[in-house]
C-alpha positions as CSV (number, residue, x, y, z in Angstrom):
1,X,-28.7,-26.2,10.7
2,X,-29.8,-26.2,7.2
3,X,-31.2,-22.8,6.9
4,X,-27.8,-21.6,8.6
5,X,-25.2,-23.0,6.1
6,X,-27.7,-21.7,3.2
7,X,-27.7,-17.9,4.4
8,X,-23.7,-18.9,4.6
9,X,-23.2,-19.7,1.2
10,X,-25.4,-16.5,-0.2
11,X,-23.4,-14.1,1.7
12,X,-20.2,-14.9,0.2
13,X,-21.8,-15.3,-4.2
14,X,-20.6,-12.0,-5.7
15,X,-23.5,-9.7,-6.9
16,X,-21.8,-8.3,-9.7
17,X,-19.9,-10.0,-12.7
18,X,-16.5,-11.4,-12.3
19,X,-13.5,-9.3,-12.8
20,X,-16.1,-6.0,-12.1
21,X,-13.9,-3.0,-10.6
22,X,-15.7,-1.3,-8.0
23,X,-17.1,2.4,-9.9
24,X,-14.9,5.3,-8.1
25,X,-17.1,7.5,-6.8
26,X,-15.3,10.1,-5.4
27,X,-11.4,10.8,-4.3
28,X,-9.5,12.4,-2.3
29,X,-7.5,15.4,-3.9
30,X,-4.2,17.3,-2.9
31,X,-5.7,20.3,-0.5
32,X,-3.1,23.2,-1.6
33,X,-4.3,25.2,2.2
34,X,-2.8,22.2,3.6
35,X,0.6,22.5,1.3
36,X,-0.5,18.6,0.3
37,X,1.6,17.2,-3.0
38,X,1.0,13.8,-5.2
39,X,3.8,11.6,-4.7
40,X,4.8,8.5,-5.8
41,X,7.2,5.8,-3.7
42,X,10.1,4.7,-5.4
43,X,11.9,2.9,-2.4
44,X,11.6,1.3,1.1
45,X,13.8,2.5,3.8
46,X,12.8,0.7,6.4
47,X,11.4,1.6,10.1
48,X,8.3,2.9,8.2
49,X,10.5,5.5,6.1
50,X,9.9,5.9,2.4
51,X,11.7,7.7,-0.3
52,X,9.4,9.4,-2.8
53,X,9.6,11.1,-5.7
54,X,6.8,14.6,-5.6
55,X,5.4,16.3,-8.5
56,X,6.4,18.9,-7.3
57,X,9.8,17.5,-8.5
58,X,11.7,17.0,-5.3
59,X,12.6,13.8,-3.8
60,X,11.8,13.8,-0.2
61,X,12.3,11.2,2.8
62,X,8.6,10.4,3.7
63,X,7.8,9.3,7.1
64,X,4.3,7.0,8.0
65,X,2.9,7.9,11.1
66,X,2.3,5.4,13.9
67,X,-1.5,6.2,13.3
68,X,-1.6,4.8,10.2
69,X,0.9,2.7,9.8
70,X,-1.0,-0.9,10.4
71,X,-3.8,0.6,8.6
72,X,-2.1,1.8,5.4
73,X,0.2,-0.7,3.8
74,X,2.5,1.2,1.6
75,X,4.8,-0.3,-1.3
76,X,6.8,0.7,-3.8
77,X,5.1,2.2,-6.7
78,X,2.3,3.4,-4.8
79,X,0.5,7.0,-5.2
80,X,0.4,8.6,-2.3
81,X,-0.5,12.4,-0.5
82,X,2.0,13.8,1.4
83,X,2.6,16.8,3.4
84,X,6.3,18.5,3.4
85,X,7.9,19.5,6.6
86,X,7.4,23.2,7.3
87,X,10.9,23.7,8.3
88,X,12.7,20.9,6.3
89,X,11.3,20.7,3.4
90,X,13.2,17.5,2.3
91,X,10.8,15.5,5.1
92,X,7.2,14.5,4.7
93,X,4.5,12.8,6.3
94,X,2.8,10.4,4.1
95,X,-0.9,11.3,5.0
96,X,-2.8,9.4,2.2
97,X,-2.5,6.1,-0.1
98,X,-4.4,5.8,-3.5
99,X,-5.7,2.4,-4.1
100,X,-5.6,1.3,-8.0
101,X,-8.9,2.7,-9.5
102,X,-8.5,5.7,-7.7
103,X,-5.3,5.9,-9.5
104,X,-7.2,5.3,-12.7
105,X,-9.2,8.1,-12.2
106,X,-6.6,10.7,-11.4
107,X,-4.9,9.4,-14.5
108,X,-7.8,10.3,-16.2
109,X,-8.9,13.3,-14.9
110,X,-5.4,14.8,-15.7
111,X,-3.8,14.9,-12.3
112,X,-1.0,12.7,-12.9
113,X,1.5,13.6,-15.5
């Protein structure tokens, strides 16, 4: 029983040093073949409908698809991928959310403004 709650313990020490972000490796960019746009969401609509403000400068209603909604917990503020409606372009299906060091790095590499 002793061996068990000593393997226990190990698993959960950190192997890094406190407060250590995790290194971004590599993220997911905009694909223009796929007409996808940076967007970031300034409101909550409800019944998983968002309001976000592109960089392409249009504000669109942005819809998260039953696929990912559970998975992909969006608030406000958030960076996100989206891809417009082909025939209403004021519509968009949120298809990606940032988390914060990706954020960092886009920052950085010059793809926010």
């Amino acid at each position: 029983m002793a061996n068990y709650n000593s393997r226990k313990r190990q698993s959960n020490v950190s192997s890094g040093k406190p407060g250590d972000a995790p290194e971004v490796v590599r993220v997911r960019t905009p694909r223009k073949d796929r007409n996808e746009v940076l967007a970031t969401v300034s409101s909550m609509l409800g019944a998983s409908r968002v309001r976000l403000q592109c960089m392409d400068g249009t504000v669109r209603m942005g819809r998260i698809p039953g696929s990912k909604k559970k998975r992909m917990w969006v608030h406000e503020g958030d960076i996100v991928i989206v891809t417009p409606w082909s025939f209403q372009d004021e519509k968009a299906d949120v298809v990606w959310k940032y988390t914060r060091p990706q954020v960092n790095w886009l920052e950085n590499k010059g793809y926010l403004k």
